[in-house]
C-alpha positions as YAML, in Angstrom:
chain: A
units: angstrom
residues:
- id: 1
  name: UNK
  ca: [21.47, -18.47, 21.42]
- id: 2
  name: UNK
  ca: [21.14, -15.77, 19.21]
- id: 3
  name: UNK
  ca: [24.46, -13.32, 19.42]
- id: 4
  name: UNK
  ca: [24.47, -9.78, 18.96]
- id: 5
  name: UNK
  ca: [25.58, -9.43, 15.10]
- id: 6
  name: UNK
  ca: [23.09, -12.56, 14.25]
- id: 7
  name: UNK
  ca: [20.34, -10.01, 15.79]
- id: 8
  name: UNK
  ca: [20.97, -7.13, 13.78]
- id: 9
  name: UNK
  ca: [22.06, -8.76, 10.14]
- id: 10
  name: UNK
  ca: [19.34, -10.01, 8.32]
- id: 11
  name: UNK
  ca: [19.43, -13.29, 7.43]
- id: 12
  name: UNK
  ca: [18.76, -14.49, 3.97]
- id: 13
  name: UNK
  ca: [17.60, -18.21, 3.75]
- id: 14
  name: UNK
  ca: [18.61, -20.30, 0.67]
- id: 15
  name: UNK
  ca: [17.43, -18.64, -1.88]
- id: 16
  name: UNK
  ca: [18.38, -17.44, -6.10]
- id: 17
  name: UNK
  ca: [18.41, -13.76, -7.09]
- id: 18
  name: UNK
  ca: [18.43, -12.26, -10.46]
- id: 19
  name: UNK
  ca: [20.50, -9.17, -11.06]
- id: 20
  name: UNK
  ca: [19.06, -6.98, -13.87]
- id: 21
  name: UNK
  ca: [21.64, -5.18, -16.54]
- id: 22
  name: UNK
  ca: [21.09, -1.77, -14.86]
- id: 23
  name: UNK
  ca: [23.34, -2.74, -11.77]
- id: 24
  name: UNK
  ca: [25.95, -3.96, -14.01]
- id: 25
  name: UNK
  ca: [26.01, -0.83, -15.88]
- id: 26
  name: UNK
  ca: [26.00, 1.18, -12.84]
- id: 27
  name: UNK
  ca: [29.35, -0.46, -12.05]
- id: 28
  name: UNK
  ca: [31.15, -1.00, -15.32]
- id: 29
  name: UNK
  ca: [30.22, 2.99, -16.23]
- id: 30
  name: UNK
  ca: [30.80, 4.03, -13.04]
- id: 31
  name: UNK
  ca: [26.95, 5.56, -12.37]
- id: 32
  name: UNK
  ca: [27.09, 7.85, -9.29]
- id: 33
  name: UNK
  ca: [27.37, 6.65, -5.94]
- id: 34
  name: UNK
  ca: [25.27, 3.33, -7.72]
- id: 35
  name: UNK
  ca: [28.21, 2.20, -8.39]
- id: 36
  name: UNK
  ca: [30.06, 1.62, -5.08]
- id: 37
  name: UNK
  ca: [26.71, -0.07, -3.99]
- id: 38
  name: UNK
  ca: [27.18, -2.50, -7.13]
- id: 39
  name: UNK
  ca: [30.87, -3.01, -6.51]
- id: 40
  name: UNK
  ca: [30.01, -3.98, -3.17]
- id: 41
  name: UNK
  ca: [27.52, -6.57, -4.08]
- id: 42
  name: UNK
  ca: [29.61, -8.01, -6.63]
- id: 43
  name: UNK
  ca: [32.23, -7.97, -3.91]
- id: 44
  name: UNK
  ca: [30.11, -10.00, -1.68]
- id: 45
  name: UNK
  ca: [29.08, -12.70, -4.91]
- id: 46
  name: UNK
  ca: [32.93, -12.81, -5.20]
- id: 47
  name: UNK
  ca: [33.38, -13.70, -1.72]
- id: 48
  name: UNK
  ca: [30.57, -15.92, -1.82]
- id: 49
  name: UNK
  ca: [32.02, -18.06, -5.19]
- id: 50
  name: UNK
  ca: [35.77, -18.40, -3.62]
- id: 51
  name: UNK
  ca: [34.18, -19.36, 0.18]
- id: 52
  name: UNK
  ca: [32.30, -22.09, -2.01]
- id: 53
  name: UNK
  ca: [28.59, -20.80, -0.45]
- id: 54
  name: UNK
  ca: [26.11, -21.64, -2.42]
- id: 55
  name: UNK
  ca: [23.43, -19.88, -0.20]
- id: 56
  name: UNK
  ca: [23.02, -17.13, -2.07]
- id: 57
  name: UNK
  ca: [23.01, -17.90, -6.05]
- id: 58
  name: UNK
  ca: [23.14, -14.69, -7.80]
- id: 59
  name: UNK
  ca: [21.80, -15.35, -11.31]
- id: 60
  name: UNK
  ca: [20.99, -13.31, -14.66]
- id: 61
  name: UNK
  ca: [18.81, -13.15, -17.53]
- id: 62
  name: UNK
  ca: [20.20, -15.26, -20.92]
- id: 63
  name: UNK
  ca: [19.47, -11.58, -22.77]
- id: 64
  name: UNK
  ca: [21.94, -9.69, -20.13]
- id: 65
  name: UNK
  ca: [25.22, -10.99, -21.31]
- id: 66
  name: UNK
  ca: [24.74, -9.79, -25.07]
- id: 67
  name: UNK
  ca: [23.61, -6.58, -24.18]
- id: 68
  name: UNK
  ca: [26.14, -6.11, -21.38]
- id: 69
  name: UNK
  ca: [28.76, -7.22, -23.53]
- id: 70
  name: UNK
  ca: [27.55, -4.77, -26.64]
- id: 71
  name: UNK
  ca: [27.65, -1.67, -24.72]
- id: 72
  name: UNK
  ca: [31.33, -2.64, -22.97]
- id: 73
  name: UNK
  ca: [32.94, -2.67, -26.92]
- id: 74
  name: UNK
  ca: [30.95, -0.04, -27.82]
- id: 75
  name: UNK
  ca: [32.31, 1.81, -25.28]
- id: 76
  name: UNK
  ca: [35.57, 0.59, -24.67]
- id: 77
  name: UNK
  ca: [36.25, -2.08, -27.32]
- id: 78
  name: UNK
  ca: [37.00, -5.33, -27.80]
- id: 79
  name: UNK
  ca: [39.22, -6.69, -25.03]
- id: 80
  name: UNK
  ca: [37.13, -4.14, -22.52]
- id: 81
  name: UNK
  ca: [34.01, -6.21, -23.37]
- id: 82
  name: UNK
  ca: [36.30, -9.76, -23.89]
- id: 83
  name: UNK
  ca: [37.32, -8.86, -19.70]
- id: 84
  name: UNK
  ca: [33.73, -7.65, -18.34]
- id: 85
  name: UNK
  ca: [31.67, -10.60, -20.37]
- id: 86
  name: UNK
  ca: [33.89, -13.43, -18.73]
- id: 87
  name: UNK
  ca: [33.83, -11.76, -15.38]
- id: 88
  name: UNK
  ca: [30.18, -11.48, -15.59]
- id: 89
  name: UNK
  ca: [30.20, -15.50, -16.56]
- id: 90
  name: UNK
  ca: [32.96, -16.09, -13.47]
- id: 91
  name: UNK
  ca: [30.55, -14.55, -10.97]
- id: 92
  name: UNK
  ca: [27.12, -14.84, -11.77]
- id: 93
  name: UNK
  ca: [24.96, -17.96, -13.36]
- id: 94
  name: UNK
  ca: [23.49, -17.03, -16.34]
- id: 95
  name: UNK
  ca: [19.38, -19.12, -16.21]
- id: 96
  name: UNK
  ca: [18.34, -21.03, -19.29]
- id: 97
  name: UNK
  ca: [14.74, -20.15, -20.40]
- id: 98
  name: UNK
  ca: [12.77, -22.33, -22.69]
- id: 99
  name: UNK
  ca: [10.82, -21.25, -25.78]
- id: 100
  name: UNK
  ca: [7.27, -21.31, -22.89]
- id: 101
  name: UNK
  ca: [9.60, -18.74, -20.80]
- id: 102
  name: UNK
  ca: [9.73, -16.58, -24.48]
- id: 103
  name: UNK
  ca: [6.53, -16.57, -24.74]
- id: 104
  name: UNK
  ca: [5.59, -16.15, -21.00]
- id: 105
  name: UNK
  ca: [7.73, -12.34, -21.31]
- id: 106
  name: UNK
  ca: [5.52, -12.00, -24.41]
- id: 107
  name: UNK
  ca: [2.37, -11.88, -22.02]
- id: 108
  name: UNK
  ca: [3.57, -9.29, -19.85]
- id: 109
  name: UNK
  ca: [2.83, -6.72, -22.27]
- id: 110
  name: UNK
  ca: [2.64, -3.62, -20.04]
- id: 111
  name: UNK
  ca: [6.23, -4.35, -19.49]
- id: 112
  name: UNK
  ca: [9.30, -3.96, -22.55]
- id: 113
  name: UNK
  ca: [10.37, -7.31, -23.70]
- id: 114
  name: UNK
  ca: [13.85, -7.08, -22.02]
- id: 115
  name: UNK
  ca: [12.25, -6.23, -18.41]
- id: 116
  name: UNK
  ca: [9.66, -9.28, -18.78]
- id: 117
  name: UNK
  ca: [12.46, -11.25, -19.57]
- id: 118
  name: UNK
  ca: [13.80, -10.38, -15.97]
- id: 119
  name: UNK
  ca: [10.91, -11.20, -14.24]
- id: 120
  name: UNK
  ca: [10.57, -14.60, -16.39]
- id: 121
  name: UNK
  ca: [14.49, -15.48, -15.06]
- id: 122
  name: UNK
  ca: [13.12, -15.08, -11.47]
- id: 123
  name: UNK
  ca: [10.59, -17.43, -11.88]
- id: 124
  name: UNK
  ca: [12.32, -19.93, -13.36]
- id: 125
  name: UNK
  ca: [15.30, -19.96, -11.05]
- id: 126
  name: UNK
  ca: [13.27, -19.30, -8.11]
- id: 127
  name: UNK
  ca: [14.54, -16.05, -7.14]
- id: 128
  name: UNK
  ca: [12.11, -14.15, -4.69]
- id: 129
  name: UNK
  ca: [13.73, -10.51, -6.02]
- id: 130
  name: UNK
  ca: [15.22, -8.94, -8.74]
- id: 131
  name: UNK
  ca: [18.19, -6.76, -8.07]
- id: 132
  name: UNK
  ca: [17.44, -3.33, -9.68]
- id: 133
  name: UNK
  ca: [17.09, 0.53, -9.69]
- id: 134
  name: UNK
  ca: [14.30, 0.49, -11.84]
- id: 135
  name: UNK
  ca: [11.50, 1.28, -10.48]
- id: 136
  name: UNK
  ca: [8.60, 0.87, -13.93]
- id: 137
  name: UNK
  ca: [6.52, 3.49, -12.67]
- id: 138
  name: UNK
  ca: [3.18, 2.36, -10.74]
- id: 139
  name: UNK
  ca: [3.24, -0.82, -12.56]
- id: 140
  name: UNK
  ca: [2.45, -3.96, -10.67]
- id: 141
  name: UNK
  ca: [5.12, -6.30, -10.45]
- id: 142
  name: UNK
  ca: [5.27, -9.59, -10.89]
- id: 143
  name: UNK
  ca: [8.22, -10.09, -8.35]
- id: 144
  name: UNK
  ca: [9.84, -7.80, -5.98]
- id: 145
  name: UNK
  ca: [12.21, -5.71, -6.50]
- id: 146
  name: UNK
  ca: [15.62, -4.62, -4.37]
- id: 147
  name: UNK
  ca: [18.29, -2.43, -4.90]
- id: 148
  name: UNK
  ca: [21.97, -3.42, -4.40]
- id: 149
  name: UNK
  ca: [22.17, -1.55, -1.35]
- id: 150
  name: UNK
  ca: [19.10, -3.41, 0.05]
- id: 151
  name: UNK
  ca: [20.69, -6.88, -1.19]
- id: 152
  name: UNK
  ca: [24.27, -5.86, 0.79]
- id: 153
  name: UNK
  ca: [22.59, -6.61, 4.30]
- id: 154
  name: UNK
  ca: [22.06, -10.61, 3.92]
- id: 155
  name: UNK
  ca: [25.92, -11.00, 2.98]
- id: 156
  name: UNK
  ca: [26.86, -9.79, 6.55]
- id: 157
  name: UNK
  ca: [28.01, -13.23, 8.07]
...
């Protein structure tokens, strides 16, 4: 039987996301309110990694830990990028892509190369969304796309 906060939580079956660089940035550069709504998610992935559930395997593109880790020292140095790259690596699972996944990003040419490589990472690790503010204009999309404050409802236990 069903209880009341089963009801009202969505529930999110097994299943991989991909989290794109934008909501990292949101929280390590402190981005308007987009960055409690990232905090909060990486909160939850925290939680999530120490309670040992696997449910919920929050994943990244091979591309986001250079870039993420590029803009932290250029920003704030050396050890500030050292602290937010092996975070990043403690939390999240970072999805090896083949050379057919390279060229696969190459072929979604109405998007830039980093985005396709998003939306490549989803498909290879099965994720049904990609965690992001972005929006790419009318484009279609080759996966759906949430924002961290959509995400935050399947943690509820």
């Amino acid at each position: 039987m069903p209880t009341a906060s089963s009801e009202r939580a969505p529930r999110l079956a097994p299943t991989p996301f991909v989290i794109a660089p934008d909501i990292i940035y949101d929280l390590i550069f402190d981005r308007s309110d987009w960055a409690q709504d990232a905090q909060n998610l990486f909160d939850e992935i925290a939680a999530d990694n120490e309670a040992g559930v696997d449910k919920r395997a929050a994943w990244i593109a091979p591309i986001t830990i250079p870039i993420v880790h590029y803009l932290a020292k250029r920003n704030g140095g050396y050890p500030t990028a050292a602290i937010v790259t092996s975070d990043l690596l403690r939390l999240l699972r970072v999805a090896s892509l083949d050379n057919y996944d390279y060229y696969d990003a190459l072929a979604l040419k109405d998007f830039e190369y980093e985005d396709a490589l998003q939306f490549v990472t989803c498909r290879r690790v099965g994720a049904e969304f990609l965690v992001t503010r972005n929006d790419f204009g009318a484009k279609r999309w080759p996966v759906k796309r949430r924002t961290a404050a959509e995400v935050l409802p399947f943690f509820r236990r």
